[in-house]
N, C-alpha and C positions, 0 to 999 in steps of 0.2 A: 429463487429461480426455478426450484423443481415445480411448485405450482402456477407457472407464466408461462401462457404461451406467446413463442419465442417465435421468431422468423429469419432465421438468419439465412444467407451471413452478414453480414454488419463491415459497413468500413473500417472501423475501428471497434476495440476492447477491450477497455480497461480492467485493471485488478489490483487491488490494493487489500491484504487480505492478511492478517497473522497480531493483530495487536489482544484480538480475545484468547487467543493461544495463550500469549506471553502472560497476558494479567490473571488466566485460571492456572498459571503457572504448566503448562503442559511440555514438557520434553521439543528440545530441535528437531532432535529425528521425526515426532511426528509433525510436527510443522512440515519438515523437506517434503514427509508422504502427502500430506493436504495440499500444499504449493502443490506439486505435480501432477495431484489431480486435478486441481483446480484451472491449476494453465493448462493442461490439455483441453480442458472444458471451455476454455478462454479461446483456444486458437481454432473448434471445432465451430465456434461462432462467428469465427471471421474470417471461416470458409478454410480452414487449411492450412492458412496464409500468414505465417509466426509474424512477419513487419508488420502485420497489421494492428497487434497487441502492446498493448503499452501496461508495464507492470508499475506501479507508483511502490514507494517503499513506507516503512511503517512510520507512521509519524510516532513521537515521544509524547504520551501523555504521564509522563513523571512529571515534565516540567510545567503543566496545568496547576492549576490550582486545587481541582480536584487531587491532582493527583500529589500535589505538596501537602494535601491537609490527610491522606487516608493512613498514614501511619507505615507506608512501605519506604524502606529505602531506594530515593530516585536514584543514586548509582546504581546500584542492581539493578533497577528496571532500564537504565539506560543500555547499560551491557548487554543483558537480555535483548534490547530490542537490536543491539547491535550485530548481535550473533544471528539470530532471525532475517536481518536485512540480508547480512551476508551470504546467507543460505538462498535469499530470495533473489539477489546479483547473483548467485552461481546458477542458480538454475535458470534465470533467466537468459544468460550468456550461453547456457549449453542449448537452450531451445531456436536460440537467435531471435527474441522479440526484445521490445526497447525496454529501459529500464530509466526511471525517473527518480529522483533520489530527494525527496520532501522533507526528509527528516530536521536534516538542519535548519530550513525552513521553519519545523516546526516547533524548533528551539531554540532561532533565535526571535519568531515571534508567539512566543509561548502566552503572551498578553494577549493577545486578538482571538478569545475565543466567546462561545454564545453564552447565553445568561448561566447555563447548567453546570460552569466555569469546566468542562473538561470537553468538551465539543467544539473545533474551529469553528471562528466567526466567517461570513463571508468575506469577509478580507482575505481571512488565511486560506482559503480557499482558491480566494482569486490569486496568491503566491501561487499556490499548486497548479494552477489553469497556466499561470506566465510560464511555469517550468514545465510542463506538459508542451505546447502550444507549438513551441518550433517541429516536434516529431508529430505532432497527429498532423500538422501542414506538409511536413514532408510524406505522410504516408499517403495525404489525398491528393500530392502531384497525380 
């Protein structure tokens, strides 16, 4: 993003953001500090305007296949990402923009992803777009 020129503001903006925290193993707290800069940066592009931002939450790639072959325990990583979501629902609730919750999604079609077996397929994707879908319609009333 730092090297794009941007034009905002944007009807909508998304952010889905915290799974390379998790997997370099880095601290909640600093997740909380990156979220918060992050969505400030999120709502500065859509003019202001928190409804306009839609936060999607971390998808699980423990239950990938990558992620079942790399030797981590997917419980931990699952918790991990659980505590991280829950950090990303807080802050999102305190900001007042929407918040889309993929995860389970992403677990229980932990099958449909790309050849690199740790990357959602378009399929799972198109899950994430079905659960997105009702709120970016309501933001472009």
């Amino acid at each position: 993003m730092d090297r794009t020129a941007l034009a905002p503001p944007y009807d909508v903006v998304s952010l889905l953001i915290g799974v390379n925290n998790q997997y370099r193993g880095r601290s909640a707290g600093e997740y909380r500090l990156e979220f918060r800069q992050l969505l400030a940066r999120a709502m500065d592009l859509a003019g202001g305007l928190p409804q306009r931002v839609l936060v999607l939450s971390i998808p699980d790639w423990g239950v990938t296949a990558f992620g079942l072959g790399c030797g981590r325990d997917t419980a931990q990583i699952a918790q991990a990402l659980d505590v991280f979501n829950a950090i990303g629902r807080d802050e999102s609730q305190r900001a007042h923009v929407r918040w889309v919750d993929i995860t389970g999604l992403s677990r229980e079609h932990s099958q449909w992803l790309a050849e690199d077996g740790l990357h959602p397929s378009g399929q799972q994707y198109g899950l994430w777009v079905d659960a997105a879908l009702p709120l970016v319609r309501e933001v472009l009333r």
